[in-house]
N, C-alpha and C positions, 0 to 999 in steps of 0.2 A: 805190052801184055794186057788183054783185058780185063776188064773190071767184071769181079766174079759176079758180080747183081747182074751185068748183063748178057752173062750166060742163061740163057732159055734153059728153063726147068722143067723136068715131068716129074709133075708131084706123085705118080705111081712107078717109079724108077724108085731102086733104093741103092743104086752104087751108082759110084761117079767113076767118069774115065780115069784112068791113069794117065797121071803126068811123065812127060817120054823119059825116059831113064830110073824110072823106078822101079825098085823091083816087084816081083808080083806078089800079090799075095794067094796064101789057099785058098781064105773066103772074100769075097767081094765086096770092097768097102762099103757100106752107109752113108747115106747123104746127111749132111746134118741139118736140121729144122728150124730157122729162126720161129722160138717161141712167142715175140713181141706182133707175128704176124698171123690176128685174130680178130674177129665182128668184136669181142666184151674191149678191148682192149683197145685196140685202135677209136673204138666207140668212146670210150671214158678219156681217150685223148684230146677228143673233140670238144666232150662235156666240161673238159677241166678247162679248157682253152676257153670258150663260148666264156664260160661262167669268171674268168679271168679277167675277157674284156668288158664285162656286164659291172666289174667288182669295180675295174677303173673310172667306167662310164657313169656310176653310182656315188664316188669318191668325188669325183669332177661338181658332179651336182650339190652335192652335200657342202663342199667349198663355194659355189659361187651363192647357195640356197640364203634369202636373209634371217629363216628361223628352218627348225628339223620340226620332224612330224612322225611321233612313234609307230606309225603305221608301215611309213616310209623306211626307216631303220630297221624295222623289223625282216621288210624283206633284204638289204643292203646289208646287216649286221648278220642276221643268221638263217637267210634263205639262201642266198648267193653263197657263203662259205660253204653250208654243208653240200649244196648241190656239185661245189669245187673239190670238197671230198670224198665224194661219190665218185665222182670223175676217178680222182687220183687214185682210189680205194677199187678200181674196177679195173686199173693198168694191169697191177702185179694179179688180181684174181683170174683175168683173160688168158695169161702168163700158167699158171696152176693148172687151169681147164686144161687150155690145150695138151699140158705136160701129160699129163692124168688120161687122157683123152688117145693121147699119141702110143703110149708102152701099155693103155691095154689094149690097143690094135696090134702093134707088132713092137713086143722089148727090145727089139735091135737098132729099133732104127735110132741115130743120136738126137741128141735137142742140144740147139745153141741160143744164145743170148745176143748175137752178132745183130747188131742195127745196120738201115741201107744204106748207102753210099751216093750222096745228093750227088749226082751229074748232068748237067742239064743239055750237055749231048746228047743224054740218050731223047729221041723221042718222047716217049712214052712219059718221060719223067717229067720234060717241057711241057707236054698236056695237063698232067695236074697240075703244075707248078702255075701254069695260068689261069687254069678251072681256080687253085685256091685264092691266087690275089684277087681274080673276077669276082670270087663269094664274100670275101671281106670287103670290099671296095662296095659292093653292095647290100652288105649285112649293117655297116656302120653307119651309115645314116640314118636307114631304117630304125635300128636299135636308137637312134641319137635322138631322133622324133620320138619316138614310143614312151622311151626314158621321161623325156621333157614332158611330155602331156601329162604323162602317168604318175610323174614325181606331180605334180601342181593338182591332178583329179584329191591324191591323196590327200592333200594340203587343205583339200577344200569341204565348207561346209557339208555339202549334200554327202560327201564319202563317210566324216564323221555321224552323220545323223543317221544314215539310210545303209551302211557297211551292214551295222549290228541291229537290223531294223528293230527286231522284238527288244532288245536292251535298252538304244536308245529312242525308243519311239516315243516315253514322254517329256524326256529332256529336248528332244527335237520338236513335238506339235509344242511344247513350251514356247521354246526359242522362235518357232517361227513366228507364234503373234508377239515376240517381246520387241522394245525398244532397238533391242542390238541384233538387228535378224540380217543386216548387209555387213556384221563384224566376223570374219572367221571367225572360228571356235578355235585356232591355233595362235592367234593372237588374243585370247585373254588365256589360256589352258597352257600354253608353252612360251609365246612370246620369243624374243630374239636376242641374239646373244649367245653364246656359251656357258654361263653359268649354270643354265639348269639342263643342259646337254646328257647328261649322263642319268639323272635324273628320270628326262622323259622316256630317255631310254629303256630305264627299268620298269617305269610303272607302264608306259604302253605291252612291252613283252609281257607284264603280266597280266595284264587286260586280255589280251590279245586269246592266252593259253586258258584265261579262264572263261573266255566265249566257246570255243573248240572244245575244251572238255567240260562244257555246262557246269562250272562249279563258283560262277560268279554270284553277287549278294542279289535278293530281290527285297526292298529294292536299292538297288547300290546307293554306296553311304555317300551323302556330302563330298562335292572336290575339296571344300575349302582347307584342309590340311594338305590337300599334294598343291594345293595353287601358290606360285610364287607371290610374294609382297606385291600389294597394289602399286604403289611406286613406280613398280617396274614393269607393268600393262595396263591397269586403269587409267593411270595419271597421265599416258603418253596422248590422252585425245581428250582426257578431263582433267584440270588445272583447277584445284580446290584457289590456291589464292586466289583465282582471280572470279571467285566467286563472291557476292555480296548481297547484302540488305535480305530482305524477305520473300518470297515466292509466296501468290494466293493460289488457295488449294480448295476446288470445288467439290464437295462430295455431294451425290445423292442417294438419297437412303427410301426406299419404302417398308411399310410397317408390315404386320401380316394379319391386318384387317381384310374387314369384307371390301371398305374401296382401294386396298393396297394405296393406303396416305402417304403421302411423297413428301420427304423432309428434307430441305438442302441446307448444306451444312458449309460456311466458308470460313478460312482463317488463313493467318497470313502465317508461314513455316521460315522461322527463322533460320535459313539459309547461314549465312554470315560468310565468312571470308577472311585472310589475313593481308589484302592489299590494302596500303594506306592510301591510294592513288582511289579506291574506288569504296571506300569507306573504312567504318573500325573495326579491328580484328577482335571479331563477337560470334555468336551464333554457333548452331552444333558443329559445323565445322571447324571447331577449332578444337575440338576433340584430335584433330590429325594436324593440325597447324601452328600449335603453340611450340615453343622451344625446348621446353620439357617432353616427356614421355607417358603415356599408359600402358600399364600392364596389369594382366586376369588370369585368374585360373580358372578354370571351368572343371566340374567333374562328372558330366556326363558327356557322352560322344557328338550329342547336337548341338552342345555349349550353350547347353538354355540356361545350367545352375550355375552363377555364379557367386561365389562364397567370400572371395579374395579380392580386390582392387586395391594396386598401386598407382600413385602419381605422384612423379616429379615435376613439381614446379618449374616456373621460368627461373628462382633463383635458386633452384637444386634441393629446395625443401621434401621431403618425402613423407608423404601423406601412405597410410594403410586404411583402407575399409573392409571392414568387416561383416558378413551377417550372418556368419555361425557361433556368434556371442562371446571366441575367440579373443584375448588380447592384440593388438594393434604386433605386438614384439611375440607372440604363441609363434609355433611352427608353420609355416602356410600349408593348409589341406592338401592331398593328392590330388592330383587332378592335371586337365593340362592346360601347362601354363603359353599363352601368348601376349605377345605384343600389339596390340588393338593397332587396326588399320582399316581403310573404307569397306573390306570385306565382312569385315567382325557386323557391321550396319546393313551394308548393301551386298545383301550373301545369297539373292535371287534376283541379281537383276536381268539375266534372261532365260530363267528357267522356273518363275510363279507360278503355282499351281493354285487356281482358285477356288475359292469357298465355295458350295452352292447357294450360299446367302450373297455374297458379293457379286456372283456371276449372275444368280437370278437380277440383283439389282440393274446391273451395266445392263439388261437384256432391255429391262422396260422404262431405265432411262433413256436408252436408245431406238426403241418403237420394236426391236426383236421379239418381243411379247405385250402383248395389247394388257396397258393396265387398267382398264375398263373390264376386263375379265374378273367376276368376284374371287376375291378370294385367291385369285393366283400365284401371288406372291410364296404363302404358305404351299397350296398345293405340291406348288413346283421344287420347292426347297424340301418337304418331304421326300418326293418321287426321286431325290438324289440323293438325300439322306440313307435311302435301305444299302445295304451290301447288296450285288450282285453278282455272279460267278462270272461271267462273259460281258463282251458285247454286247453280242442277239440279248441277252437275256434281260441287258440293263433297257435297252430300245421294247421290248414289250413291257417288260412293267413298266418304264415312265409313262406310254400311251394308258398303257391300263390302269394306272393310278389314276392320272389326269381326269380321264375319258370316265372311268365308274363314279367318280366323286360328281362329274359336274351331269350324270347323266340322272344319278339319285337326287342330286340336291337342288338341282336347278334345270331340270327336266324342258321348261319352256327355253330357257337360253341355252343351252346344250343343241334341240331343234333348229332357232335362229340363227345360234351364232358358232354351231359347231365348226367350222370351216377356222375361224378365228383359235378355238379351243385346241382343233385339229392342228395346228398351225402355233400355238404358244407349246404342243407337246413334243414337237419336231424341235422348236426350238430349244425346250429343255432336254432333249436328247444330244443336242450339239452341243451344249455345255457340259454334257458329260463326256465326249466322245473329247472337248479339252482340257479338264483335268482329272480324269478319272482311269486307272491303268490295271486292270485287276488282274494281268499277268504280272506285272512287275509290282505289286503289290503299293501302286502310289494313289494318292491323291490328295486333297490340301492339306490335309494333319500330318503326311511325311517328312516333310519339312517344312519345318516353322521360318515363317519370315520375317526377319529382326527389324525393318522398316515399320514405326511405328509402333501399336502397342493392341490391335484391335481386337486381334486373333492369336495371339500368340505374345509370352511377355514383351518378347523386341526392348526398347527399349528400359522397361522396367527390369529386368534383369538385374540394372545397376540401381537404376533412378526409380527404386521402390520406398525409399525411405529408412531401410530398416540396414543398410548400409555406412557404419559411423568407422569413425577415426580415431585416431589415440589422443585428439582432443576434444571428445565428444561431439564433432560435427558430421552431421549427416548427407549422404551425395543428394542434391535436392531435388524432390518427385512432384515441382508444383508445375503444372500445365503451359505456364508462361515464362518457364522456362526456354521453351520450343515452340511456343504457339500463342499467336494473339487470335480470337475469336471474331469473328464479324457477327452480332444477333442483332437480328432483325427485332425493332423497336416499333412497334404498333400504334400512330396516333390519330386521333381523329381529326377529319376531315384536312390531314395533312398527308403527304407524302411519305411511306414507310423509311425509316431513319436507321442508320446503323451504329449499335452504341457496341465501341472494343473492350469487351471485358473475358472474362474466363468461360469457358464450355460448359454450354446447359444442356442438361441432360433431361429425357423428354419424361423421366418418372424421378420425380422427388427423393433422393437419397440421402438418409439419415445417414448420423456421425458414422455408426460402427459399419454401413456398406460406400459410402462414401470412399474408403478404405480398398476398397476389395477393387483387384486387378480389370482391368476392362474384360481380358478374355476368359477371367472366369465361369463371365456368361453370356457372354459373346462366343460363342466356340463355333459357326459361321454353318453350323448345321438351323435346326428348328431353336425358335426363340423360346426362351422358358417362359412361363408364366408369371405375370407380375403378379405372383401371390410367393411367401415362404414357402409352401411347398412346392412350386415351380421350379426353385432350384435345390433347396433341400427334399429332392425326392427319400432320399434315404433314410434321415430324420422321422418322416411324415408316416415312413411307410413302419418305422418299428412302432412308432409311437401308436397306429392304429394299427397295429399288426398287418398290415395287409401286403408287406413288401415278398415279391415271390423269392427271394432268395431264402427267407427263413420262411417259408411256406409248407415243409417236412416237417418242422419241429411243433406247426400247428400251437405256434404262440397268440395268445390274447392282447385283443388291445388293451391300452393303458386305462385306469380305471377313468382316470381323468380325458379320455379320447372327445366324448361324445358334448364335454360342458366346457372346456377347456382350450381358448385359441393360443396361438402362438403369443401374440401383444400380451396376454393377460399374466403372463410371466417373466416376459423378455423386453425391457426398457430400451430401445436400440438406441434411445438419444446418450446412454450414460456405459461406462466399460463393464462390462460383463464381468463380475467376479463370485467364487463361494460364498463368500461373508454375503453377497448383495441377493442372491438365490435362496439362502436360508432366510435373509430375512423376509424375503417376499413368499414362502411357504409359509412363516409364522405369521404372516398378517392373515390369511385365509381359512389355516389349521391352528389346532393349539399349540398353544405351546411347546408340546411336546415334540413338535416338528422340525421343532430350529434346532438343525444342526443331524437330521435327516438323511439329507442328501451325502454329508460327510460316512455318516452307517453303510448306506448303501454303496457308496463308492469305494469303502473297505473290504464290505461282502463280495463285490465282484470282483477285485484284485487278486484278491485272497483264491476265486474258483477262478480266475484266468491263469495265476501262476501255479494251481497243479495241473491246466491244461498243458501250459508249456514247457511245461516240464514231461508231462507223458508224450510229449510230442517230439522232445527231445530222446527218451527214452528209443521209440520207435523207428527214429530214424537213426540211431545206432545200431535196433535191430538190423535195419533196410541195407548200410554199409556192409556190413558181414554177407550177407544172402548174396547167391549167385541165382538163385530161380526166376521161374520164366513169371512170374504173378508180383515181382518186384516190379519192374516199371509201372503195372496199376499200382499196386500199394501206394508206391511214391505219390500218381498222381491223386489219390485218395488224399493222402496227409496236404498235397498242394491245395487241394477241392477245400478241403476242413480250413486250412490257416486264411483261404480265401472266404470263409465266411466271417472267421475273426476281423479282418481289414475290415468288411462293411459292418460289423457291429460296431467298434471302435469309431468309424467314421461317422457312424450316425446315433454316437453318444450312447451309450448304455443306460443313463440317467432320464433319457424319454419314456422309458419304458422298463424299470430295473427287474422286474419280475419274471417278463419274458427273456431280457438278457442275459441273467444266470441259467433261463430254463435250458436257452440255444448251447452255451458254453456243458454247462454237466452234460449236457447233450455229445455235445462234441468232445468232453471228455473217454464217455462209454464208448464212441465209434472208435477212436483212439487207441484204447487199450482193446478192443476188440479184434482190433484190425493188428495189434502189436503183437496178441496172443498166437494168430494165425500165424504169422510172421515165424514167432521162434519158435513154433510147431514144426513149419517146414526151415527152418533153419538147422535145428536138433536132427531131422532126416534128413540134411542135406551133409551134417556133418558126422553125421551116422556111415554115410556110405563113402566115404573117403577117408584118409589121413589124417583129416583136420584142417581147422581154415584157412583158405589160400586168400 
């Protein structure tokens, strides 16, 4: 009998013969429809198929691969499935159509479910049947190449840098002039193994979703919380034991004089090491190499504050330090806590973003900008210093700064040697075009680099001194802890000598700045001024009234502004105290002065705490209100409590007359701005039920 498939069909027939000895009927049977036979459906068969061998083909890789790559996962974990349920999810909808499709043409006609009957007798069947193994037999190598190149493109440098161009474009011009620019970025960011498999998996999908729907950070935070333990990628190409003795370390420094003076700085960086084979196990490495532990909390997100330091000794002993004045046994601060590793130190080693003071430096140590150029050192580190919106915008004003300075100031060399000038302005453009992002909101202050201490605390974090233990010792901040100096010893008609003592510093620092962190004034922008008001701008400026922030309140200088320097008060050789202010008021005034300063630092207390108090007041109002003049109010009281910060910062006692003037000041705006508030509070609660 034959096989009903290969009875020839007219799809515009709707009865079928009768079979001989049956009887007839009144109305003429209906053929009935295999529904499975449809473009959606027989289509999404293919798709489920395809996307099946693609899932295996993917599967294969990911087994033989020595690390995964979230990018790569992403399409294998959840491109390929859903594209597999699309398939599967288009079988049964083709099925629908047609049905839907068929009884509103003609309700009579049947619909079957009946699938075909593989015979490879029939001709026609032998034709596809070899059409499909020819398509496979050459779909799979294809696909096995593609896969292969495509799985390794993923894997590689250029795809993470240059995927998400605008995202990572300064983490990649970073990396590519760093030390590690032939290390894939998947071998220090995921590494090998399974452990952090699942891991990468989540944080690339979420990477991934927040490029596509623009909802990623600008500029994205720090890896070092998603980066696994150093241990387990660092160490695999760098082997702290077998590190030892000392490294010298060359710095050149120029000043921001008119000859940009050239200072080179050498010392030797106690490396150290824990191999006994190749010396003593000494040196900051051994921060990661003793047989005890470190542990820190940090409690802000860049892990600059740190408040809490554990350490267990080699013989289990358990040291606490502290410098939130905390007992050693008090509850450890919030914050988050880790277990120090080479990254807690070296947390940019291929994604530095430099200073424009360090970068102008390397320029004209290295012949990039002519240091015969007056003046250029400053120049140049200014013209990087402004904010700029763009690019284009940063490339005209650095010319244009460069260019109007040296054209006013030095008119005859600007003629001569513009070509040079022309040519140190390009170059300082290239220094900005490598660490400067003002899409992604980066540049050397976004991240701090814990190497060192110049620009950023780094190392003092711990090793400030103010860090003790519950037996009153302190983690030590003395310089030779980490560093022998090499200075140069000047003698006559002898041969320049090198005597190894501790880091000289090229301006004279008294006991109480002695003290103060390198990068307080080092912040790797313009150098302050070797004068107290150079860095105490904001001191200088209440004390002569001139500072533009309190510039509405139209405050006076201090009576004492115009006779009175800084020295003539302030002893920096000895500790700063009240008892020691009062009495150097009485040696000048009478007597009735001693103990002055104590008056007035009552009087302002007294008018700061009904400030903050009205201010608390106000923004009780601000919680209540639903109106559209609440987000300014807010930033009003934000605008007000930010003038408090800089009075408080730059001591009230410089100037105590204008300091209460600014506070009652800021009182009145206060309650002025409070009274409006629950004006429109009262009509906001007027036209409704009551407060929601």
């Amino acid at each position: 009998m034959p096989d009903h498939n290969d009875t020839p069909r007219d799809e515009s027939r709707n009865t079928t013969p009768s079979t001989p000895g049956a009887a007839k009927s009144s109305e003429p049977e209906t053929e009935a429809h295999p529904l499975w036979h449809n473009v959606i459906t027989i289509g999404g068969m293919y798709i489920a198929i395809m996307a099946l061998i693609l899932l295996l083909t993917f599967g294969l890789f990911s087994v033989v691969s020595p690390a995964s790559n979230p990018y790569v996962d992403i399409f294998g974990y959840l491109a390929i499935p859903v594209l597999m349920g699309i398939g599967v999810a288009l079988m049964p909808l083709g099925i629908l159509f047609k049905s839907w499709r068929i009884r509103r043409i003609d309700p009579t006609q049947k619909l079957s479910l009946r699938f075909p009957r593989i015979n490879l007798n029939d001709p026609r069947q032998r034709r596809v049947a070899k059409l499909t193994v020819l398509g496979i037999l050459l779909f799979l190598p294809i696909l096995g190449v593609s896969s292969y190149h495509g799985y390794h493109y993923t894997d590689s440098t250029q795809f993470c840098a240059n995927a998400c161009h605008s995202v990572m474009e300064p983490q990649a011009v970073a990396f590519s002039r760093s030390s590690h620019a032939r290390v894939a970025c998947a071998e220090c960011h995921i590494g090998s193994g399974a452990s952090w498999f699942v891991k990468s998996k989540l944080s690339g999908t979420r990477q991934v979703f927040a490029v596509v729907f623009d909802t990623y950070h600008r500029p994205i935070p720090p890896a070092i919380e998603q980066l696994r333990p150093a241990r387990e990628t660092c160490e695999q190409c760098h082997w702290p034991n077998k590190f030892f003795g000392a490294q010298l370390r060359q710095i050149a420094r120029f000043k921001s004089d008119e000859n940009n003076t050239r200072r080179d700085i050498e010392m030797l960086v106690k490396t150290g090491g824990a191999d006994l084979a190749t010396g003593r196990a000494e040196g900051i490495h051994k921060h990661m190499l003793f047989s005890g532990k470190i542990e820190y909390i940090a409690t802000d997100d860049k892990l600059q504050e740190i408040p809490w330091v554990r350490w267990i000794d080699e013989s289990g002993e358990e040291l606490i330090y502290r410098s939130d004045g905390e007992a050693a046994a008090s509850t450890p601060p919030d914050g988050q806590r880790r277990m120090m590793d080479c990254m807690d130190c070296h947390n940019r080693p291929a994604h530095k973003f430099h200073s424009p003071s360090d970068g102008v430096n390397a320029f004209l140590e290295t012949g990039g900008i002519d240091p015969g150029i007056p003046y250029i050192k400053r120049e140049a580190v200014k013209a990087l210093a402004v904010t700029y919106p763009n690019d284009d915008a940063a490339h005209e004003g650095i010319v244009k700064s460069i260019s109007d300075f040296y054209r006013k100031e030095y008119p005859k060399q600007f003629e001569e040697d513009g070509e040079k000038i022309r040519a140190a302005a390009e170059a300082t453009s290239q220094i900005y075009d490598q660490n400067f992002f003002p899409y992604m909101r980066v540049d050397w202050r976004t991240y701090p680099d814990n190497i060192g201490h110049l620009e950023s605390p780094g190392c003092f974090r711990c090793h400030d001194g103010k860090h003790v233990n519950q037996h009153g010792n302190a983690i030590s901040h003395e310089c030779s802890s980490c560093h022998t100096f090499l200075n140069t010893v000047h003698v006559e008609s002898k041969k320049d000598l090198i005597s190894k003592g501790e880091f000289q510093h090229p301006y004279e620092l008294d006991a109480t700045h002695a003290a103060v962190r390198c990068d307080q004034c080092h912040t790797g922008g313009l150098t302050p001024e070797t004068t107290c008001a150079g860095c105490h701008t904001g001191v200088q400026g209440l004390f002569a009234g001139s500072d533009p922030v309190f510039a509405r309140f139209k405050i006076e200088p201090d009576p004492m502004a115009d006779d009175v320097g800084c020295s003539d008060c302030h002893d920096l050789s000895q500790p700063l105290t009240r008892a020691k202010m009062n009495t150097v008021c009485a040696d000048c005034h009478d007597d009735e002065y001693d103990g002055k300063l104590d008056e007035w630092d009552a009087k302002f207390h007294d008018v700061q705490a009904k400030f903050l108090e009205n201010c608390d007041k106000f923004e009780a109002v601000l919680d209540k209100t639903r109106t559209s003049g609440a987000d300014a109010a807010r930033q009003t009281l934000e605008d007000t409590r930010n003038v408090l910060i800089r009075l408080n910062h730059a001591n009230h006692l410089h100037n105590p007359d204008a300091a209460i003037k600014v506070l009652d000041a800021l009182t009145d705006e206060v309650n002025d701005a409070a009274d409006k508030m629950s004006v429109n509070l009262g009509k906001e609660l007027a036209g409704s039920d009551g407060p929601k």
